[in-house]
C-alpha positions in Angstrom: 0.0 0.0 0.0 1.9 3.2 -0.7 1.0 5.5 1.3 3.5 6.6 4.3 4.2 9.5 7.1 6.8 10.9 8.3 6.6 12.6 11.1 7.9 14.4 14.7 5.7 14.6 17.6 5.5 14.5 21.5 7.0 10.6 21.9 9.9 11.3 19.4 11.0 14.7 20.7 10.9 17.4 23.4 9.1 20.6 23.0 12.5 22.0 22.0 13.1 20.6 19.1 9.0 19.9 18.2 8.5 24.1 18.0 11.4 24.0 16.0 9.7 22.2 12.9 6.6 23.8 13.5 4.9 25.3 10.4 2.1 27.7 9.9 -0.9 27.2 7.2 1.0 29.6 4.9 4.3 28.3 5.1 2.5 24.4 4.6 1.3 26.2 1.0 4.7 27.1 0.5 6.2 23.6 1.3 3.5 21.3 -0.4 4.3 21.6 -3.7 7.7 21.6 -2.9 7.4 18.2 -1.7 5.2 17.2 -4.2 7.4 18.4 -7.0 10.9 16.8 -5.4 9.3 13.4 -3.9 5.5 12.8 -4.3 2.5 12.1 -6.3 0.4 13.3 -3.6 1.4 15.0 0.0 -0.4 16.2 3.4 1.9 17.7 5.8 -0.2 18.5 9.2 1.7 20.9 11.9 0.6 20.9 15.9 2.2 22.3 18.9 2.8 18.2 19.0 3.6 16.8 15.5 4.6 17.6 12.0 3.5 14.6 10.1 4.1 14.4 6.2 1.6 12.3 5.1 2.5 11.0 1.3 1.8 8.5 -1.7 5.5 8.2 -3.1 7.1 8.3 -6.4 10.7 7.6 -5.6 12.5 5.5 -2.8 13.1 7.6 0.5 15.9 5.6 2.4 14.5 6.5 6.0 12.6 9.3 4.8 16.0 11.7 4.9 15.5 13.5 2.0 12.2 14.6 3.3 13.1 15.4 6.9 16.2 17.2 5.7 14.1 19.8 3.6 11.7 20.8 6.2 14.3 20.9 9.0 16.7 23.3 5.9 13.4 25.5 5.7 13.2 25.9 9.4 16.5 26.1 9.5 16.8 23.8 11.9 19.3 21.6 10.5 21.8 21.7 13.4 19.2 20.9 16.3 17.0 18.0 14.3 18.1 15.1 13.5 16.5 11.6 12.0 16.9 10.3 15.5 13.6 12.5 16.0 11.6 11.3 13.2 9.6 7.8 12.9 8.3 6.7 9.8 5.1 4.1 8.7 4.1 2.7 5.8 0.9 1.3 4.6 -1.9 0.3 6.8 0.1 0.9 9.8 -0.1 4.9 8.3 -3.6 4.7 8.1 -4.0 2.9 11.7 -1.9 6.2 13.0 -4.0 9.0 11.3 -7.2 7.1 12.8 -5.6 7.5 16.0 -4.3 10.9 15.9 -7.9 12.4 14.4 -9.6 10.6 17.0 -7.7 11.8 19.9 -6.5 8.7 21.2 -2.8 9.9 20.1 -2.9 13.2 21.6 -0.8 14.6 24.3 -4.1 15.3 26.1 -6.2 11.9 25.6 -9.4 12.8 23.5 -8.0 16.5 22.8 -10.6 18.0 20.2 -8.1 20.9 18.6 -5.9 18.5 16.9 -9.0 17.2 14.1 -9.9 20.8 13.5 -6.0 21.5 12.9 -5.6 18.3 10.9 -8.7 19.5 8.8 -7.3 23.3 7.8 -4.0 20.8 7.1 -6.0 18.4 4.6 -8.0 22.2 3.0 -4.4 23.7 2.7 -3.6 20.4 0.5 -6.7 20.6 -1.6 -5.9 24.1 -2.5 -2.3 24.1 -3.3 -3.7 20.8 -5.5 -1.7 18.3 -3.4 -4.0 15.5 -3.4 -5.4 12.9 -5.0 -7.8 9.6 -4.6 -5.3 7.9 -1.9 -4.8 10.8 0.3 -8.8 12.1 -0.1 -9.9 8.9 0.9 -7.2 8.8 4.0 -8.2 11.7 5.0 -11.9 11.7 4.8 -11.9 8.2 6.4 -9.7 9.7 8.8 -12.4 12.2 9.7 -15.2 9.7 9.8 -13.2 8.0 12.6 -12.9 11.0 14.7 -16.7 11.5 14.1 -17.7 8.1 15.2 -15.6 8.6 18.2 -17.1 11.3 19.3 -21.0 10.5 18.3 -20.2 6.2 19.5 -18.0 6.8 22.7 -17.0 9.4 25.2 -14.0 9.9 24.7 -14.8 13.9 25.0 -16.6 14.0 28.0 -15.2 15.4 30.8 -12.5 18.1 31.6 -8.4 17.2 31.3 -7.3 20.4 31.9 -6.9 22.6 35.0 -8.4 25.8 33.0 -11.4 23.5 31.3 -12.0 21.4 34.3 -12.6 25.4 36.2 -15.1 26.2 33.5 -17.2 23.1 33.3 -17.2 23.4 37.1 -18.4 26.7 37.3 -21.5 25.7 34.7 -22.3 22.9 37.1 -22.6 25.2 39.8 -24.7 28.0 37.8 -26.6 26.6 35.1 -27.1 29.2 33.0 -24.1 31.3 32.7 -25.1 34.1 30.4 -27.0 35.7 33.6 -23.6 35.2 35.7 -20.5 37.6 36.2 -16.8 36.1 37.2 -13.7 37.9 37.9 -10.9 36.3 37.1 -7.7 37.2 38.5 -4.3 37.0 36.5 -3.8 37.0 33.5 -1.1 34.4 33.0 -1.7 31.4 31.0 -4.1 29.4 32.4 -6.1 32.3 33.5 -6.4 32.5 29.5 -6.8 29.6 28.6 -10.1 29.8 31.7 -11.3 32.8 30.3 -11.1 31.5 26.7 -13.5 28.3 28.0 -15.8 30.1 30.4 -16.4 32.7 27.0 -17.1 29.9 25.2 -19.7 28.5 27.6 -21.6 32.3 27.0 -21.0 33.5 30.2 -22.5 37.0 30.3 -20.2 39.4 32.1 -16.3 38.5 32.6 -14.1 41.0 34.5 -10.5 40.6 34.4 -7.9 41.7 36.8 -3.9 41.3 36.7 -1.1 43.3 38.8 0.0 44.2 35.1 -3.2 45.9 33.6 -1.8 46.0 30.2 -2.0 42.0 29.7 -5.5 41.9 31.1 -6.3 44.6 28.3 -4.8 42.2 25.7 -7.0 39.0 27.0 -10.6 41.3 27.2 -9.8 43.1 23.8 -9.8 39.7 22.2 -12.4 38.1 24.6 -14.4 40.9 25.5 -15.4 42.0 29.2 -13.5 44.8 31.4 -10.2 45.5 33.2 -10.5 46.6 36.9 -7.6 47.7 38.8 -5.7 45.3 40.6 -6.2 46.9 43.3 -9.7 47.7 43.9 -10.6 43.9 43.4 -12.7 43.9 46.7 -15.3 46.5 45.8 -16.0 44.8 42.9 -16.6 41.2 44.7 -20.3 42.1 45.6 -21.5 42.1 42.5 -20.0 38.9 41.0 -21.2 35.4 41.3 -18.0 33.7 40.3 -14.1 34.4 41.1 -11.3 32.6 39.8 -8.1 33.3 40.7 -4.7 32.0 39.3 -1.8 35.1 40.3 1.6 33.7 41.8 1.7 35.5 45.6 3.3 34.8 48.8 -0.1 35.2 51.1 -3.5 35.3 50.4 -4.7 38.0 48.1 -8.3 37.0 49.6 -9.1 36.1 53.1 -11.5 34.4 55.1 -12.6 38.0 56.7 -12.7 39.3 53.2 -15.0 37.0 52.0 -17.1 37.2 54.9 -17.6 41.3 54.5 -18.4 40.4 50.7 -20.9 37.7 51.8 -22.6 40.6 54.1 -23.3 42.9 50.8 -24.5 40.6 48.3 -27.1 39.6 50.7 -25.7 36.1 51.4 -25.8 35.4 47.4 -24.4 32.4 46.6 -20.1 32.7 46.0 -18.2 30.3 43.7 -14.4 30.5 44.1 -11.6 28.8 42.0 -8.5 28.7 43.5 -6.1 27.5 41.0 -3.1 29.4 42.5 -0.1 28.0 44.3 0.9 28.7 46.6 -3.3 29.7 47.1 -4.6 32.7 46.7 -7.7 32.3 49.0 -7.6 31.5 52.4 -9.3 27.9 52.6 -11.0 28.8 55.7 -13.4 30.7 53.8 -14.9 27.4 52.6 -16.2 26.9 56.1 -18.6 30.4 55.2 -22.4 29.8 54.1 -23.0 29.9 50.7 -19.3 29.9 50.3 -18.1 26.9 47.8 -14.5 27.3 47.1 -12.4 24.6 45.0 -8.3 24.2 45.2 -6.2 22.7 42.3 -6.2 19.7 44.2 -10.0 19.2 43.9 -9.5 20.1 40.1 -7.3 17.6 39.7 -9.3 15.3 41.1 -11.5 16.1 38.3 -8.6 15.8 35.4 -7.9 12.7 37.3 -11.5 11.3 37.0 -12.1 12.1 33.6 -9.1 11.0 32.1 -10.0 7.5 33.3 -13.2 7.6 32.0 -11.5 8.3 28.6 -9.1 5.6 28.9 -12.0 3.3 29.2 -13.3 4.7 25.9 -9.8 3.6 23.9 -11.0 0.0 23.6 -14.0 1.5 22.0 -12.3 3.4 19.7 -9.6 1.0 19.3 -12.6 -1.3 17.5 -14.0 1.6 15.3 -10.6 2.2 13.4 -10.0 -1.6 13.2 -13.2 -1.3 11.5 -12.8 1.6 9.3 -9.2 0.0 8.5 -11.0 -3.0 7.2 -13.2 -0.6 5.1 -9.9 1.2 3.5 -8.0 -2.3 3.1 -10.8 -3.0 1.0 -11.3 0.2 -1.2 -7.7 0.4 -1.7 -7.4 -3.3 -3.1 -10.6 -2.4 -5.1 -8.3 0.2 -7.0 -6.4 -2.7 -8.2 -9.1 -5.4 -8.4 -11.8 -3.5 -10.0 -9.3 -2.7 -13.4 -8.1 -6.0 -13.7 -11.8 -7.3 -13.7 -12.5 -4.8 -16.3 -10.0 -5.3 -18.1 -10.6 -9.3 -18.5 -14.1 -8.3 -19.2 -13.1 -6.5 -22.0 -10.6 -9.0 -23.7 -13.1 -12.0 -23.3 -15.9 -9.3 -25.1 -13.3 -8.7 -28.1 -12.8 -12.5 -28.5 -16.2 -13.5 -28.4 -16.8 -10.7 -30.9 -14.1 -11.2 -33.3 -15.4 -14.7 -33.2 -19.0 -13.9 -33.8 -18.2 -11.8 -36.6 -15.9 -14.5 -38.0 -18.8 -17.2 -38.4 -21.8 -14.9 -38.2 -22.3 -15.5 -42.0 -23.0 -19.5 -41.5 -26.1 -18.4 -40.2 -29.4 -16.8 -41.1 -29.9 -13.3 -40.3 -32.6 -13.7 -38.7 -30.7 -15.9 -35.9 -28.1 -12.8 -36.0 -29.5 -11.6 -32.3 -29.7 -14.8 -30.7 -26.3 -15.4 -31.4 -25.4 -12.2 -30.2 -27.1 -12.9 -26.7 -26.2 -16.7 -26.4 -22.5 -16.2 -27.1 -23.0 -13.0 -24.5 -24.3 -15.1 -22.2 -21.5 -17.8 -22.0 -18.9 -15.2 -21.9 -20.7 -13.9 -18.6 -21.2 -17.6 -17.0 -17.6 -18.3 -17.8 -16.6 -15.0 -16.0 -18.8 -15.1 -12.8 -16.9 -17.2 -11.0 -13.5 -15.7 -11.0 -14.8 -12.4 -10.8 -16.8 -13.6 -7.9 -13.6 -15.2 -6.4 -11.2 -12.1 -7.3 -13.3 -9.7 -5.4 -13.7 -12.2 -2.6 -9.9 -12.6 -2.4 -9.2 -8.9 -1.2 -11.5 -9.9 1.8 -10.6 -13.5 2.4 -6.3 -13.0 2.3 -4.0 -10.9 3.5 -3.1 -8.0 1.2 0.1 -9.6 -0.1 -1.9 -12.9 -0.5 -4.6 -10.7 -2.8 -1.6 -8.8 -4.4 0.1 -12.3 -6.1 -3.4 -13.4 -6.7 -3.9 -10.4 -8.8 -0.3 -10.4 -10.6 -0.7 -14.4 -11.5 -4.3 -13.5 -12.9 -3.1 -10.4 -15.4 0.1 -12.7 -16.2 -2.0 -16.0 -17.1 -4.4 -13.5 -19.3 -1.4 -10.8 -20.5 -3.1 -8.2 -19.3 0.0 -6.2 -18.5 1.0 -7.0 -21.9 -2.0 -5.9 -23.5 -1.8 -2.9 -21.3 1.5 -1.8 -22.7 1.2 -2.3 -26.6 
């Protein structure tokens, strides 16, 4: 089966040398036809924060696929820090068995990460365009894509947080159901007060205030989030009048305590208070849990969360493992067709000359009226001769391994010259 990858990711390399090979959608248009021009009939090349695969149908023999690695590592100029010590390489099924995987998150840093099919998806568009597929990589890709869909749709390998920052926002919806009548304040703006404020947007919250010792990067996050900057400063008047806090700021001693949140309790009139402390060392005093209507969560009981979930996904791998078994099946079988379905056309057609050179040789010993039974009966015992090894050729791709169904093929075109035929 020729199709391969080539490819760097998080079990071949460290971040390090990863973000070094890292390509964005307009340098992929650049390299793709590139590749296609120097190596490939058709070429894919998919770029994450955790892989750069090329996925390929070849047209010349790649001795560990150096050639290839050596040109995107030169474009990167990266040539001094990458090696082929980095890179692993599959061919055949085995490559379609690791893009099932990969688009159905089962490969992923972060087991059942979503981000990677929608990246692998502008990858396979950025192909299309820059007209650097064809039949094998369409039909990878799109089966590819069927897999991830029957993962998510058959199994639940989604559910459930994996991440501090997601595990804080699918929290605070359990706690409020309806978030667009809810205002949090999230303070610091470092990453994962980001990455919160990017899932708790998502989840329509209605109001978000931000708040971080260094104003200007908590202008940056609301500018592309939306929401408003308060002062760092000035954080407790503005505690009455939200329903959620999350905090995530790097301090020596609680930037909230328990007598804080006891005064704030008195002014909202004893609202309920939802409190996310994902700092460390914390940034709330715990003691403020023991407060009515207080519920305040630590990075512990997050990650007992993460924890949870993530073995709730692993029990969805068997699952999934079963789906791309299937869909591999399905793809074994479409790609031997390619093979199969010319050479039964092609014996089709030489048995439809004979029978018609042979027709028209001996068509004048009979009467003309007799002309269209002939025609039909000789027809017909063309067709009962060929059933049953057409019927047995497309059962062979099915019933044999794909080297098996390979020699099968090649004796059949030999016995008929088929390849002969094929080349005068």
């Amino acid at each position: 089966m020729n199709i391969h990858c080539l490819g760097i990711n998080h079990r071949t390399a460290p971040i390090e040398i990863r973000e070094k090979l890292w390509f964005s959608i307009s340098e992929i248009q650049t390299m793709l036809p590139t590749l296609r021009d120097k190596y490939f009939h058709e070429v894919v090349l998919v770029s994450t924060c955790n892989r750069t695969e090329v996925y390929y149908v070849q047209r010349h023999e790649l001795t560990n696929g150096k050639p290839v690695w050596r040109l995107l590592a030169k474009h990167k100029q990266s040539e001094e820090t990458v090696g082929e010590h980095h890179f692993c390489l599959t061919s055949g099924i085995e490559t379609a068995q690791h893009l099932f995987a990969v688009a159905s998150g089962i490969d992923s840093m972060v087991l059942g990460d979503v981000q990677i099919l929608s990246q692998m998806k502008e990858a396979f568009s950025a192909a299309q365009d820059s007209h650097t597929t064809g039949i094998l990589m369409n039909r990878l890709f799109n089966t590819a894509f069927h897999v991830a869909k029957r993962a998510r749709t058959e199994t639940e390998i989604g559910e459930g947080a994996v991440s501090i920052s997601y595990a804080a926002a699918e929290l605070a919806s359990k706690i409020f159901e309806d978030l667009s009548k809810r205002t949090a304040l999230l303070i610091g703006a470092g990453e994962t007060g980001k990455l919160t404020a990017k899932h708790l947007a998502s989840r329509n919250l209605g109001t978000m205030l931000m708040a971080n010792r260094t104003r200007q990067r908590a202008e940056e996050l609301v500018a592309h989030l939306g929401g408003r900057v308060i002062d760092f400063d000035k954080i407790l008047a503005e505690l009455p009048h939200v329903d959620i806090i999350i905090s995530s700021v790097e301090a020596n001693a609680h930037i909230l305590s328990a007598h804080d949140i006891r005064q704030v309790m008195k002014l909202r009139g004893n609202k309920p208070l939802f409190i996310i402390d994902i700092g460390v060392p914390r940034n709330v005093d715990p003691s403020a849990n023991i407060i009515d209507n207080v519920f305040l969560h630590d990075i512990d009981a997050l990650n007992h969360i993460v924890d949870h979930n993530l073995t709730s996904r692993r029990a969805q791998v068997p699952k999934i493992e079963k789906i791309i078994s299937e869909e591999l099946q399905h793809f074994q079988l479409w790609y031997d067709s390619l093979e199969v379905t010319p050479t039964i056309q092609q014996l089709r057609d030489q048995f439809e000359a004979i029978r018609q050179a042979e027709v028209e040789k001996h068509l004048h010993h009979f009467a003309t009226d007799k002309r269209e039974e002939i025609e039909m009966l000789t027809k017909r015992i063309v067709n009962k001769i060929l059933h049953a090894p057409m019927v047995n050729l497309k059962n062979g791709t099915t019933e044999h391994t794909d080297e098996e169904s390979r020699t099968r093929i090649s004796v059949i075109r030999h016995i008929f010259g088929l390849d002969k035929r094929t080349h005068q």
